[in-house]
KOLLOLUM-208853 format. One record per residue (C-alpha): residue number from 1; residue in one letter; chain; z, x, y. Coordinates in pm, 1 decimal, padded with zeros to 6 digits, always signed. Example, Ala and Ser with C-alpha at 12.3 -4.5 7.8 and 13.67 -1.06 7.14 Angstrom:
    n  res  chain        c3        c1        c2
    1    A      A  +00780.0  +01230.0  -00450.0
    2    S      A  +00714.0  +01367.0  -00106.0
END
This chain:
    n  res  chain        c3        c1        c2
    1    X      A  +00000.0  +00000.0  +00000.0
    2    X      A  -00043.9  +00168.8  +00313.1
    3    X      A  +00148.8  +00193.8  +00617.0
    4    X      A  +00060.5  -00066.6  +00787.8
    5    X      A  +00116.2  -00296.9  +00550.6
    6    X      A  +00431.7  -00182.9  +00446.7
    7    X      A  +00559.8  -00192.8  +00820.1
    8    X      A  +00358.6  -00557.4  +00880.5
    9    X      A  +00600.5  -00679.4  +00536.0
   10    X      A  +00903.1  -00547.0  +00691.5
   11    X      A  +00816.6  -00697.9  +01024.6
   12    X      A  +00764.0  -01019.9  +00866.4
   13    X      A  +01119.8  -00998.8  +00655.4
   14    X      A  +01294.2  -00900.2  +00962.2
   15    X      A  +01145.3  -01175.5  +01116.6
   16    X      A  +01253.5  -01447.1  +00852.8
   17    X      A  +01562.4  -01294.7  +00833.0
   18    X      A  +01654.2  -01328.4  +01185.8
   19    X      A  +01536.4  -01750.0  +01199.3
   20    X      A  +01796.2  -01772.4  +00916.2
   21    X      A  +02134.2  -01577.1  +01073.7
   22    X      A  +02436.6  -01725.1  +01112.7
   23    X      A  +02532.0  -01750.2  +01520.3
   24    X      A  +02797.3  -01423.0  +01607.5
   25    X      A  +03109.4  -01672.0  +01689.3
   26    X      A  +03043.2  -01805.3  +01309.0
   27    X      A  +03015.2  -01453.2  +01144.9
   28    X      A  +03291.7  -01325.3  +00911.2
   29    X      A  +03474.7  -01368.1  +00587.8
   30    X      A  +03626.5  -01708.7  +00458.7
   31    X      A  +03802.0  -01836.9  +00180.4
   32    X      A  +03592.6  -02069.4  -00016.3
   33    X      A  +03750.9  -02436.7  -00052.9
   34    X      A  +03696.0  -02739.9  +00032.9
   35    X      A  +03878.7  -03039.1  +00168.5
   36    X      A  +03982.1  -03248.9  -00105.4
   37    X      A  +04133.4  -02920.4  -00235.8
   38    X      A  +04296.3  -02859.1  +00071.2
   39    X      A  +04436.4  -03194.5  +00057.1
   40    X      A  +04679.2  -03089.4  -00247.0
   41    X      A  +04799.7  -02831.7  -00053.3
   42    X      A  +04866.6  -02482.5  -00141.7
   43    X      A  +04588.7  -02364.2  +00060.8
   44    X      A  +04785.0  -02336.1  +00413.4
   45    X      A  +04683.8  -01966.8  +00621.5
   46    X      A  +04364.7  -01968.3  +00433.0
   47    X      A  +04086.4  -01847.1  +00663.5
   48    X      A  +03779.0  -02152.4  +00683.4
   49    X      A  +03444.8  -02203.6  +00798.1
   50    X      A  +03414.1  -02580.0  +00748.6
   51    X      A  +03158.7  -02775.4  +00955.6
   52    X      A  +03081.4  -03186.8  +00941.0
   53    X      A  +02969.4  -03446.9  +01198.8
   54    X      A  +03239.9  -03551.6  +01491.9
   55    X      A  +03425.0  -03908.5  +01422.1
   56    X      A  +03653.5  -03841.1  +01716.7
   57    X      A  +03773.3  -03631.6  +02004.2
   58    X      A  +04112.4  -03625.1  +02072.6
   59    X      A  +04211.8  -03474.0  +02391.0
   60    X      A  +04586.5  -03398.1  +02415.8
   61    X      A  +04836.7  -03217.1  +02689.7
   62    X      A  +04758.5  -02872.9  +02516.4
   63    X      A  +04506.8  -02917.9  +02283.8
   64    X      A  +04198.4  -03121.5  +02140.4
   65    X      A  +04170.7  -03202.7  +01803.4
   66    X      A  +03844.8  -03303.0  +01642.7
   67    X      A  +03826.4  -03547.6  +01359.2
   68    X      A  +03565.1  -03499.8  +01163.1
   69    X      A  +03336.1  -03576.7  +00812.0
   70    X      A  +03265.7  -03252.5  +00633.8
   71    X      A  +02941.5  -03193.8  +00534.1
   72    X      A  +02834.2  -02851.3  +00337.1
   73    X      A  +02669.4  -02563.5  +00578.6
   74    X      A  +02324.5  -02433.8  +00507.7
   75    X      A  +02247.0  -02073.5  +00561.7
   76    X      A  +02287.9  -02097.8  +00914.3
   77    X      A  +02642.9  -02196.2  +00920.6
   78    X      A  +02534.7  -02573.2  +01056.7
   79    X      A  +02650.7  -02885.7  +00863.3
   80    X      A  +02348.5  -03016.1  +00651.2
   81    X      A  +02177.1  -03330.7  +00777.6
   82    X      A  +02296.9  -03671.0  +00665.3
   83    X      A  +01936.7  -03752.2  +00558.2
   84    X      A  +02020.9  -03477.1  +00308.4
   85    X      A  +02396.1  -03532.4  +00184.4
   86    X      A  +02669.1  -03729.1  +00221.2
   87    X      A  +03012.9  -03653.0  +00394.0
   88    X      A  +03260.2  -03492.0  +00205.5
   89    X      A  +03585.9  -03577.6  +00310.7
   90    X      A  +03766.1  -03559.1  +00621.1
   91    X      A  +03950.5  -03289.9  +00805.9
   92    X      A  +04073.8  -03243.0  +01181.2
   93    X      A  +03998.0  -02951.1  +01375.4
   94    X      A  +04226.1  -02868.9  +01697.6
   95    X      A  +04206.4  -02617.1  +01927.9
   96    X      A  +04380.5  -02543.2  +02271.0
   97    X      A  +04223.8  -02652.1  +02625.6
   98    X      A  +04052.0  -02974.2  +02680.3
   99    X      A  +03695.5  -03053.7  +02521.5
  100    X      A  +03534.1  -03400.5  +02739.2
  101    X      A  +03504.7  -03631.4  +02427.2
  102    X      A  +03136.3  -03724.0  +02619.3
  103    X      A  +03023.0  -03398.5  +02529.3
  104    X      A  +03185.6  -03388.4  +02155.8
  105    X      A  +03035.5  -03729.2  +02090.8
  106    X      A  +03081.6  -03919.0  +01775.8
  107    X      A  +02799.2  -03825.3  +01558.3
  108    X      A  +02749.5  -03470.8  +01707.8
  109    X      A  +02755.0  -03149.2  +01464.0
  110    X      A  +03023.1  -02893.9  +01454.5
  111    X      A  +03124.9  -02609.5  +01263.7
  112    X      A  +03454.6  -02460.6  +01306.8
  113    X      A  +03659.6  -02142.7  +01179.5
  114    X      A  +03992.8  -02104.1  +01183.9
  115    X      A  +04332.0  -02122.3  +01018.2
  116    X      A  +04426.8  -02435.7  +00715.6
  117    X      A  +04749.3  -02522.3  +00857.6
  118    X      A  +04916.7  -02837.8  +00634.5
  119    X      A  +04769.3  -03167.7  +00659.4
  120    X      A  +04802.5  -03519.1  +00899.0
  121    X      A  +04846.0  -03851.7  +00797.4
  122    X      A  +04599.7  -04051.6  +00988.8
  123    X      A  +04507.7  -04439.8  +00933.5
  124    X      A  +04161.5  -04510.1  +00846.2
  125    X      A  +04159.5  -04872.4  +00780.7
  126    X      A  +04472.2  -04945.0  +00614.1
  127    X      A  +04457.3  -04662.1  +00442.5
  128    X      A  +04684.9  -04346.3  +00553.7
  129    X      A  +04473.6  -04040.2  +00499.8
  130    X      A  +04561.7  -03684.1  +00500.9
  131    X      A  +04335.2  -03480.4  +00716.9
  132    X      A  +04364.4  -03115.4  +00615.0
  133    X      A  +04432.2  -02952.0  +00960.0
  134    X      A  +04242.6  -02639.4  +01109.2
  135    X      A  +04394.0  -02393.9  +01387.2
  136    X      A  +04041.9  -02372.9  +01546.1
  137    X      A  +03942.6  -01984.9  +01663.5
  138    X      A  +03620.6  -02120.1  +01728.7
  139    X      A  +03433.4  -02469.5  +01784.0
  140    X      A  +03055.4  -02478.1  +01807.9
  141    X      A  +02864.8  -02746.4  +01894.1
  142    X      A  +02513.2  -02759.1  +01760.0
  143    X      A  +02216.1  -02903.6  +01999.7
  144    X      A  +02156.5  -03233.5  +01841.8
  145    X      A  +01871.0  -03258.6  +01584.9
  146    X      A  +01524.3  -03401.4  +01704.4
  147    X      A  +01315.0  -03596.3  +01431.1
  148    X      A  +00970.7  -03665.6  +01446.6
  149    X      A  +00785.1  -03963.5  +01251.4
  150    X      A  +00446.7  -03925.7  +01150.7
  151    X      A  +00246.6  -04197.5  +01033.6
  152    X      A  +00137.1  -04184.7  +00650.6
  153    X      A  -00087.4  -03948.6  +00510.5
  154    X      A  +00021.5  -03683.7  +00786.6
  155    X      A  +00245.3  -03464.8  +00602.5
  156    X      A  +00050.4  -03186.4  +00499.6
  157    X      A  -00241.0  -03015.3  +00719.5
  158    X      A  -00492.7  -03069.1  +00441.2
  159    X      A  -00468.6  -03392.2  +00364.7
  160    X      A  -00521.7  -03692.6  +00597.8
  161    X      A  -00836.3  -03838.7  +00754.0
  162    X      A  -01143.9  -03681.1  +00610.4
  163    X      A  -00975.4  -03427.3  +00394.1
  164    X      A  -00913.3  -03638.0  +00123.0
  165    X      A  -01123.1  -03847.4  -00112.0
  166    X      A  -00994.5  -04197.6  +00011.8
  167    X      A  -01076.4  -04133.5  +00347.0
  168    X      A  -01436.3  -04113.2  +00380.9
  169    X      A  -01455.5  -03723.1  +00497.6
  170    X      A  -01485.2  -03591.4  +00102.1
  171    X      A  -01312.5  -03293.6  +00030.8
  172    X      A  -01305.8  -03020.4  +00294.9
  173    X      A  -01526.4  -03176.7  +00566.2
  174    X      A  -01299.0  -03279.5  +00883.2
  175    X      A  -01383.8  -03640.0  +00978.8
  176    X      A  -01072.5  -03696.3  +01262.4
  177    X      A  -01066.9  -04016.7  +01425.9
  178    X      A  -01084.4  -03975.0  +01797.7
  179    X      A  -00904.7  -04328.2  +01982.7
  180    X      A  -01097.1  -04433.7  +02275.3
  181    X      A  -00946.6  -04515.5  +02573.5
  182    X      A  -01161.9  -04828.1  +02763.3
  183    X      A  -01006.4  -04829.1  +03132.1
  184    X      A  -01054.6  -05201.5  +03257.4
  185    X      A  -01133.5  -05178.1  +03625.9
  186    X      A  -00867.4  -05427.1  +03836.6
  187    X      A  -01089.4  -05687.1  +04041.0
  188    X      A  -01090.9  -05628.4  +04405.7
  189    X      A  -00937.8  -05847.5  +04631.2
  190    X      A  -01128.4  -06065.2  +04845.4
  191    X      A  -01106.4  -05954.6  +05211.7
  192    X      A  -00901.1  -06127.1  +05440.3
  193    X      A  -01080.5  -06406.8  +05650.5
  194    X      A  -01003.0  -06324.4  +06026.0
  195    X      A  -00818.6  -06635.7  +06184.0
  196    X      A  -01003.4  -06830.7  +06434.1
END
């Protein structure tokens, strides 16, 4: 292979690598365990990365805590979409200073690190639920996720009008429909009559 190849591959894999890496705040070792585990107990000073979607913000006098629905993080650190899987239990988060609940909006995505510190009983429902509790180091909010819907047969850039056989174009020959656009002229209004 020759040089330029070689250094074109490691360009690329440097590349890839650096789409995929986890954001500096979010970097470092953590205990592996999850919250229905932490639940039980046993697990308090363990160091955690956990991340989920917010159900509430909870500003106090010296702290906000940050209920949330754990979702597994992809290889970025960020919770995976709900499109892809489901919550996983709950947890609170809190951290000192005051976070505007109108920023951390139910439904935004957050992953925390920080320090498994016992549990709270919380009601959801009529149910009391213990919400293993993080000492948040860190809280980082994700931008929110834009999704785009594209009508059917869209998906993949070889196949849709005129690349496929049900569409008229036969295989390989690019038959796009083009909309038109007909601009309907307004009428123009009669001039006024002069008075007299």
């Amino acid at each position: 292979m020759s040089t330029y190849k070689t250094l074109g591959l490691a360009a690329a894999i440097a590349t890839l690598a650096g789409c995929a890496s986890i954001p500096q705040p979010l970097q470092g070792t953590y205990t592996q365990i999850d919250t229905s585990a932490a639940q039980q107990g046993g697990a308090g000073g363990s160091k955690v990365r956990w991340g989920g979607e917010i159900i509430s913000t909870e500003p106090g006098p010296q702290e906000t805590c940050f209920y949330m629905l754990s979702r597994p993080l992809d290889s970025q650190a960020r919770p995976k979409s709900s499109h892809d899987v489901e919550g996983q239990g709950r947890f609170v988060a809190c951290r000192a200073g005051f976070y505007d609940p109108e920023v951390f909006a139910r439904g935004r995505e957050v992953t925390v690190t920080g320090t498994l510190h016992g549990t709270v009983s919380k009601k959801v429902g009529d149910f009391d639920y213990a919400y293993p509790r993080i000492e948040a180091d860190v809280v980082y909010l994700w931008p929110e996720r834009t999704y785009v819907q594209y009508p059917p047969g869209y998906y993949d850039p070889f196949w849709g009008p005129g690349w496929g056989p049900y569409w008229g174009g036969g295989w390989g020959y690019p038959y796009y429909y083009q909309p038109r656009v007909i601009v309907v002229p307004r009428p123009v209004p009669p001039a006024p009559r002069p008075h007299g």
